[in-house]
DOBASE-190452 format. One record per residue (C-alpha): residue number from 1; chain; x, y negated, z. Coordinates in pm, whole numbers. Each point is the difference from the previous one (the first is absolute). Last residue first. Example, Ala and Ser with C-alpha at 12.3 -4.5 7.8 and 13.67 -1.06 7.14 Angstrom:
<drenkols>
+-----+-----+--------+--------+--------+
: seq : mol :      u :      v :      w :
+-----+-----+--------+--------+--------+
:   2 :   A :   1367 :    106 :    714 :
:   1 :   A :   -137 :    344 :     66 :
+-----+-----+--------+--------+--------+
</drenkols>
This chain:
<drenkols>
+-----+-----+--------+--------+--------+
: seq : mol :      u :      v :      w :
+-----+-----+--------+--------+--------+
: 183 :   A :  -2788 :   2451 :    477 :
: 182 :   A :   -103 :   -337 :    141 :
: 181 :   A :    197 :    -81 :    276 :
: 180 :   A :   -118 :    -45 :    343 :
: 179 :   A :   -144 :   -349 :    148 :
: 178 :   A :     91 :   -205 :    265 :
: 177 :   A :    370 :     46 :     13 :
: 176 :   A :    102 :   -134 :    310 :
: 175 :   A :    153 :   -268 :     40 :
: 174 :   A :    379 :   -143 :     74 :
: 173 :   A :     58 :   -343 :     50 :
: 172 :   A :    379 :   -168 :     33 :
: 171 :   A :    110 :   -330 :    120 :
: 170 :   A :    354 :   -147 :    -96 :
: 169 :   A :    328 :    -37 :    181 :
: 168 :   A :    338 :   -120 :    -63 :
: 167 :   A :    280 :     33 :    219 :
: 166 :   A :    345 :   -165 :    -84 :
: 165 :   A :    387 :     -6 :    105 :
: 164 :   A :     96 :    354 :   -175 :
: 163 :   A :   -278 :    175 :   -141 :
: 162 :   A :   -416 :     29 :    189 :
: 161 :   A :   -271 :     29 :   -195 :
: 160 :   A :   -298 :     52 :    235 :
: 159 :   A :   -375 :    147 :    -73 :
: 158 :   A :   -311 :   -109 :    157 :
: 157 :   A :   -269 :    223 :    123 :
: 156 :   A :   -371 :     26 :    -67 :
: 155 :   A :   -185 :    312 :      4 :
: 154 :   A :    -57 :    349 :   -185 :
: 153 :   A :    237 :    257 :    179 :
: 152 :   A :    328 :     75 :   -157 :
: 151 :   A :     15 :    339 :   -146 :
: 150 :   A :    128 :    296 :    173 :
: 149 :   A :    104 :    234 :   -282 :
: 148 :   A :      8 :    418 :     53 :
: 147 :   A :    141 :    270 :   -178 :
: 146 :   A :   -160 :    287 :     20 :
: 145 :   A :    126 :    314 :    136 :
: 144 :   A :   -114 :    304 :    -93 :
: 143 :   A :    316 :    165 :     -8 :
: 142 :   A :    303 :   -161 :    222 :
: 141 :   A :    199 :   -256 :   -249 :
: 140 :   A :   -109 :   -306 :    216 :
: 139 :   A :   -132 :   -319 :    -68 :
: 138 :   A :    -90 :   -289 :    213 :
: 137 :   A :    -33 :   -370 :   -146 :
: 136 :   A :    -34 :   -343 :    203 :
: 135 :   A :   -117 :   -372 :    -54 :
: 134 :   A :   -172 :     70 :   -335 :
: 133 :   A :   -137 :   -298 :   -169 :
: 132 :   A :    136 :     64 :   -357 :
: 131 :   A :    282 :   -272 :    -29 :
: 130 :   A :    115 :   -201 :   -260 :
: 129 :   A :    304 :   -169 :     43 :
: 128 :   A :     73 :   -292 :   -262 :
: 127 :   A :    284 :   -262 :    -14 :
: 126 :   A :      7 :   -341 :   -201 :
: 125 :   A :    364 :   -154 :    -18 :
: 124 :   A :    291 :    119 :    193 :
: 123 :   A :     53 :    404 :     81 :
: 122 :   A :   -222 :    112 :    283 :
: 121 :   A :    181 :    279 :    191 :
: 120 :   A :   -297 :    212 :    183 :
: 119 :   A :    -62 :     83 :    352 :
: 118 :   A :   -411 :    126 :    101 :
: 117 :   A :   -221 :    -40 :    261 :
: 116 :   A :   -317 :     89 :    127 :
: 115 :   A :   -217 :    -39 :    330 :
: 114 :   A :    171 :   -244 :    162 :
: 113 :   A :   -197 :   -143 :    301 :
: 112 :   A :   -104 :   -371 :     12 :
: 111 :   A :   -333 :     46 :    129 :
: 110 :   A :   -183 :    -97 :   -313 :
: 109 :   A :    214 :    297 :   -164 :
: 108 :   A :    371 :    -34 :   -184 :
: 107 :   A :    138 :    101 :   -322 :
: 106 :   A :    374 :    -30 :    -19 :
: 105 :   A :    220 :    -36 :   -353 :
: 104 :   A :    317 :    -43 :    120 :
: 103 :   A :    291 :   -156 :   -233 :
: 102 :   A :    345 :     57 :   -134 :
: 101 :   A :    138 :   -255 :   -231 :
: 100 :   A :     27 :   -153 :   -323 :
:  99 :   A :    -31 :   -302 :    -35 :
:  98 :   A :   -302 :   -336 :    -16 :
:  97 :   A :   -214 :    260 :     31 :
:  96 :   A :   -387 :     78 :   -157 :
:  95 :   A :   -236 :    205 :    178 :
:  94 :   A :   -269 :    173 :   -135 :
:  93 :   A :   -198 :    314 :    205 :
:  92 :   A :   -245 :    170 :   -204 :
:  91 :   A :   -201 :    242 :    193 :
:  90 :   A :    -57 :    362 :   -167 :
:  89 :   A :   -319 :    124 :   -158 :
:  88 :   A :   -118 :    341 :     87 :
:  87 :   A :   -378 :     62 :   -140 :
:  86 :   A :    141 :    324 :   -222 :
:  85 :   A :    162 :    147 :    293 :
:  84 :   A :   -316 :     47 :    205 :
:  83 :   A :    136 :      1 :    311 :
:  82 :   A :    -39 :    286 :    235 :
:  81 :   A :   -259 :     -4 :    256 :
:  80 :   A :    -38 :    376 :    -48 :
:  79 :   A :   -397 :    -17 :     62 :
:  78 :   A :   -149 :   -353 :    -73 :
:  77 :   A :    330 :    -77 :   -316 :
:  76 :   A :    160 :   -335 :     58 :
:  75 :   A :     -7 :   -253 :   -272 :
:  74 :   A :    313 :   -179 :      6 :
:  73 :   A :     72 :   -313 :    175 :
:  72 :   A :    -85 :   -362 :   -155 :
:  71 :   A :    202 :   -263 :    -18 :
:  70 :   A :     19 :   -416 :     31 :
:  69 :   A :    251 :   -157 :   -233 :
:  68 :   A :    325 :    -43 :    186 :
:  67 :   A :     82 :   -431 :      7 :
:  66 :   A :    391 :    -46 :   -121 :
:  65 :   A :    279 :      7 :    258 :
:  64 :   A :    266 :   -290 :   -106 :
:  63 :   A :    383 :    -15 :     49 :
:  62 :   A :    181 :   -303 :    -60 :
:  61 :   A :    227 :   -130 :   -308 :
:  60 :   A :   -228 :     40 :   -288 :
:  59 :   A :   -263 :   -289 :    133 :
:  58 :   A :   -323 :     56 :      1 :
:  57 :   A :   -193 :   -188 :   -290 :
:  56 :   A :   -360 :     74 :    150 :
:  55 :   A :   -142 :     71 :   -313 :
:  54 :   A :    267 :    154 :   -156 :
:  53 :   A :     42 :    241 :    297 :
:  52 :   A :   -283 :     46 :     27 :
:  51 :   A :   -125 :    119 :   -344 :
:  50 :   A :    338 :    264 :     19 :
:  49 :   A :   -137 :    161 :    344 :
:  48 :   A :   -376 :     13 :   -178 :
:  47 :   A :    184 :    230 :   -295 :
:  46 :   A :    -74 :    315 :    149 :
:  45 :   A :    175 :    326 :   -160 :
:  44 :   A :   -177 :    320 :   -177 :
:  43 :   A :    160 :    257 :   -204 :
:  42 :   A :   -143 :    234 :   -215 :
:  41 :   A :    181 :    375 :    -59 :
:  40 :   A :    344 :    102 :   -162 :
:  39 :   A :   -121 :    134 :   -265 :
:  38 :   A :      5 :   -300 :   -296 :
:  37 :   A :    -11 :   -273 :    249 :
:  36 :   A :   -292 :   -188 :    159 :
:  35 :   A :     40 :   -378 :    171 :
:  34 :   A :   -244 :   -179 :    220 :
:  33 :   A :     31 :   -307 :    144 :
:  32 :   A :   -230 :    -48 :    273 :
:  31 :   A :   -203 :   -332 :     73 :
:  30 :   A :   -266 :    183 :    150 :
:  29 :   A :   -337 :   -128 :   -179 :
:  28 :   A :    263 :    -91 :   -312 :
:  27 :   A :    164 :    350 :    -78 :
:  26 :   A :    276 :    -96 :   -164 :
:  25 :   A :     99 :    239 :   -287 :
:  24 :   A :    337 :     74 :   -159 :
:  23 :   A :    -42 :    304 :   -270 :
:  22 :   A :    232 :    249 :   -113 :
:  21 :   A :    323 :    -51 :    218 :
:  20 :   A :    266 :    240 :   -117 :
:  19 :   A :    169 :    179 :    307 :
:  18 :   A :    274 :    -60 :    224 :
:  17 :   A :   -136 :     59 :    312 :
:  16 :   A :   -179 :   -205 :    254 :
:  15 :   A :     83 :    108 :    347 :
:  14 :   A :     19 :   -425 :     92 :
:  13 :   A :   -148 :   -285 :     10 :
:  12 :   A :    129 :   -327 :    -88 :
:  11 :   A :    352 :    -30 :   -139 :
:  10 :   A :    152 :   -367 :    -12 :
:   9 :   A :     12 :   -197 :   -334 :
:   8 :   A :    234 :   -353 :    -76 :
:   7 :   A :    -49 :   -254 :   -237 :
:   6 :   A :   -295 :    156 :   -164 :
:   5 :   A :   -299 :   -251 :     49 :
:   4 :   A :    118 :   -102 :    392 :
:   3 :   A :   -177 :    265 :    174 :
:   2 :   A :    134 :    299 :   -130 :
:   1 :   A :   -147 :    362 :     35 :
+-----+-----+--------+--------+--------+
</drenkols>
Protein backbone atom coordinates (compact mmCIF):
# COMPACT_ATOMS: atom_id res chain seq x y z
CA UNK A 1 0.00 0.00 0.00
CA UNK A 2 1.47 3.62 -0.35
CA UNK A 3 0.13 6.61 0.95
CA UNK A 4 1.90 9.26 -0.79
CA UNK A 5 0.72 8.24 -4.71
CA UNK A 6 3.71 5.73 -5.20
CA UNK A 7 6.66 7.29 -3.56
CA UNK A 8 7.15 4.75 -1.19
CA UNK A 9 4.81 1.22 -0.43
CA UNK A 10 4.69 -0.75 2.91
CA UNK A 11 3.17 -4.42 3.03
CA UNK A 12 -0.35 -4.72 4.42
CA UNK A 13 -1.64 -7.99 5.30
CA UNK A 14 -0.16 -10.84 5.20
CA UNK A 15 -0.35 -15.09 4.28
CA UNK A 16 -1.18 -14.01 0.81
CA UNK A 17 0.61 -16.06 -1.73
CA UNK A 18 1.97 -15.47 -4.85
CA UNK A 19 -0.77 -16.07 -7.09
CA UNK A 20 -2.46 -14.28 -10.16
CA UNK A 21 -5.12 -11.88 -8.99
CA UNK A 22 -8.35 -12.39 -11.17
CA UNK A 23 -10.67 -9.90 -10.04
CA UNK A 24 -10.25 -6.86 -7.34
CA UNK A 25 -13.62 -6.12 -5.75
CA UNK A 26 -14.61 -3.73 -2.88
CA UNK A 27 -17.37 -4.69 -1.24
CA UNK A 28 -19.01 -1.19 -0.46
CA UNK A 29 -21.64 -2.10 2.66
CA UNK A 30 -18.27 -3.38 4.45
CA UNK A 31 -15.61 -1.55 2.95
CA UNK A 32 -13.58 -4.87 2.22
CA UNK A 33 -11.28 -5.35 -0.51
CA UNK A 34 -11.59 -8.42 -1.95
CA UNK A 35 -9.15 -10.21 -4.15
CA UNK A 36 -9.55 -13.99 -5.86
CA UNK A 37 -6.63 -15.87 -7.45
CA UNK A 38 -6.52 -18.60 -9.94
CA UNK A 39 -6.57 -21.60 -6.98
CA UNK A 40 -5.36 -20.26 -4.33
CA UNK A 41 -8.80 -19.24 -2.71
CA UNK A 42 -10.61 -15.49 -2.12
CA UNK A 43 -9.18 -13.15 0.03
CA UNK A 44 -10.78 -10.58 2.07
CA UNK A 45 -9.01 -7.38 3.84
CA UNK A 46 -10.76 -4.12 5.44
CA UNK A 47 -10.02 -0.97 3.95
CA UNK A 48 -11.86 1.33 6.90
CA UNK A 49 -8.10 1.46 8.68
CA UNK A 50 -6.73 3.07 5.24
CA UNK A 51 -10.11 5.71 5.05
CA UNK A 52 -8.86 6.90 8.49
CA UNK A 53 -6.03 7.36 8.22
CA UNK A 54 -6.45 9.77 5.25
CA UNK A 55 -9.12 11.31 6.81
CA UNK A 56 -7.70 12.02 9.94
CA UNK A 57 -4.10 12.76 8.44
CA UNK A 58 -2.17 10.88 11.34
CA UNK A 59 1.06 11.44 11.33
CA UNK A 60 3.69 8.55 10.00
CA UNK A 61 5.97 8.95 12.88
CA UNK A 62 3.70 7.65 15.96
CA UNK A 63 1.89 4.62 16.56
CA UNK A 64 -1.94 4.47 16.07
CA UNK A 65 -4.60 1.57 17.13
CA UNK A 66 -7.39 1.64 14.55
CA UNK A 67 -11.30 1.18 15.76
CA UNK A 68 -12.12 -3.13 15.69
CA UNK A 69 -15.37 -3.56 13.83
CA UNK A 70 -17.88 -5.13 16.16
CA UNK A 71 -18.07 -9.29 15.85
CA UNK A 72 -20.09 -11.92 16.03
CA UNK A 73 -19.24 -15.54 17.58
CA UNK A 74 -19.96 -18.67 15.83
CA UNK A 75 -23.09 -20.46 15.77
CA UNK A 76 -23.02 -22.99 18.49
CA UNK A 77 -24.62 -26.34 17.91
CA UNK A 78 -27.92 -27.11 21.07
CA UNK A 79 -26.43 -30.64 21.80
CA UNK A 80 -22.46 -30.81 21.18
CA UNK A 81 -22.08 -27.05 21.66
CA UNK A 82 -19.49 -27.09 19.10
CA UNK A 83 -19.10 -24.23 16.75
CA UNK A 84 -20.46 -24.22 13.64
CA UNK A 85 -17.30 -23.75 11.59
CA UNK A 86 -18.92 -22.28 8.66
CA UNK A 87 -20.33 -19.04 10.88
CA UNK A 88 -16.55 -18.42 12.28
CA UNK A 89 -15.37 -15.01 11.41
CA UNK A 90 -12.18 -13.77 12.99
CA UNK A 91 -11.61 -10.15 14.66
CA UNK A 92 -9.60 -7.73 12.73
CA UNK A 93 -7.15 -6.03 14.77
CA UNK A 94 -5.17 -2.89 12.72
CA UNK A 95 -2.48 -1.16 14.07
CA UNK A 96 -0.12 0.89 12.29
CA UNK A 97 3.75 1.67 13.86
CA UNK A 98 5.89 4.27 13.55
CA UNK A 99 8.91 0.91 13.71
CA UNK A 100 9.22 -2.11 14.06
CA UNK A 101 8.95 -3.64 17.29
CA UNK A 102 7.57 -6.19 19.60
CA UNK A 103 4.12 -5.62 20.94
CA UNK A 104 1.21 -7.18 23.27
CA UNK A 105 -1.96 -7.61 22.07
CA UNK A 106 -4.16 -7.97 25.60
CA UNK A 107 -7.90 -8.27 25.79
CA UNK A 108 -9.28 -7.26 29.01
CA UNK A 109 -12.99 -7.60 30.85
CA UNK A 110 -15.13 -4.63 32.49
CA UNK A 111 -13.30 -5.60 35.62
CA UNK A 112 -9.97 -5.14 34.33
CA UNK A 113 -8.93 -8.85 34.21
CA UNK A 114 -6.96 -10.28 31.20
CA UNK A 115 -8.67 -12.72 29.58
CA UNK A 116 -6.50 -13.11 26.28
CA UNK A 117 -3.33 -12.22 25.01
CA UNK A 118 -1.12 -12.62 22.40
CA UNK A 119 2.99 -11.36 21.39
CA UNK A 120 3.61 -10.53 17.87
CA UNK A 121 6.58 -8.41 16.04
CA UNK A 122 4.77 -5.62 14.13
CA UNK A 123 6.99 -4.50 11.30
CA UNK A 124 6.46 -0.46 10.49
CA UNK A 125 3.55 0.73 8.56
CA UNK A 126 -0.09 -0.81 8.74
CA UNK A 127 -0.16 -4.22 10.75
CA UNK A 128 -3.00 -6.84 10.89
CA UNK A 129 -3.73 -9.76 13.51
CA UNK A 130 -6.77 -11.45 13.08
CA UNK A 131 -7.92 -13.46 15.68
CA UNK A 132 -10.74 -16.18 15.97
CA UNK A 133 -12.10 -15.54 19.54
CA UNK A 134 -10.73 -18.52 21.23
CA UNK A 135 -9.01 -17.82 24.58
CA UNK A 136 -7.84 -21.54 25.12
CA UNK A 137 -7.50 -24.97 23.09
CA UNK A 138 -7.17 -28.67 24.55
CA UNK A 139 -6.27 -31.56 22.42
CA UNK A 140 -4.95 -34.75 23.10
CA UNK A 141 -3.86 -37.81 20.94
CA UNK A 142 -5.85 -40.37 23.43
CA UNK A 143 -8.88 -41.98 21.21
CA UNK A 144 -12.04 -40.33 21.29
CA UNK A 145 -10.90 -37.29 22.22
CA UNK A 146 -12.16 -34.15 20.86
CA UNK A 147 -10.56 -31.28 20.66
CA UNK A 148 -11.97 -28.58 22.44
CA UNK A 149 -12.05 -24.40 21.91
CA UNK A 150 -13.09 -22.06 24.73
CA UNK A 151 -14.37 -19.10 23.00
CA UNK A 152 -14.52 -15.71 24.46
CA UNK A 153 -17.80 -14.96 26.03
CA UNK A 154 -20.17 -12.39 24.24
CA UNK A 155 -19.60 -8.90 26.09
CA UNK A 156 -17.75 -5.78 26.05
CA UNK A 157 -14.04 -5.52 26.72
CA UNK A 158 -11.35 -3.29 25.49
CA UNK A 159 -8.24 -4.38 23.92
CA UNK A 160 -4.49 -2.91 24.65
CA UNK A 161 -1.51 -2.39 22.30
CA UNK A 162 1.20 -2.10 24.25
CA UNK A 163 5.36 -1.81 22.36
CA UNK A 164 8.14 -0.06 23.77
CA UNK A 165 7.18 3.48 25.52
CA UNK A 166 3.31 3.42 24.47
CA UNK A 167 -0.14 1.77 25.31
CA UNK A 168 -2.94 2.10 23.12
CA UNK A 169 -6.32 0.90 23.75
CA UNK A 170 -9.60 0.53 21.94
CA UNK A 171 -13.14 -0.94 22.90
CA UNK A 172 -14.24 -4.24 21.70
CA UNK A 173 -18.03 -5.92 21.37
CA UNK A 174 -18.61 -9.35 20.87
CA UNK A 175 -22.40 -10.78 20.13
CA UNK A 176 -23.93 -13.46 19.73
CA UNK A 177 -24.95 -14.80 16.63
CA UNK A 178 -28.65 -14.34 16.50
CA UNK A 179 -29.56 -16.39 13.85
CA UNK A 180 -28.12 -19.88 12.37
CA UNK A 181 -26.94 -20.33 8.94
CA UNK A 182 -28.91 -21.14 6.18
CA UNK A 183 -27.88 -24.51 4.77
Amino acid sequence: ISMDRGQRWSTFGTNMPGAAIADLEIHEASNDLIAGTHGRGIYKISLLPIYAMVEKKFAADTDHFFDIPKSQLPWFRSASQSPDYRTVEKTAITFWLSEPKSITLTLKNEKESAMWATTMQGQKGFNQYRWDLITARLSSDLPYFAEYENYLPAGKYKIMLTGGKSTLVQPFILEKRREPMAR
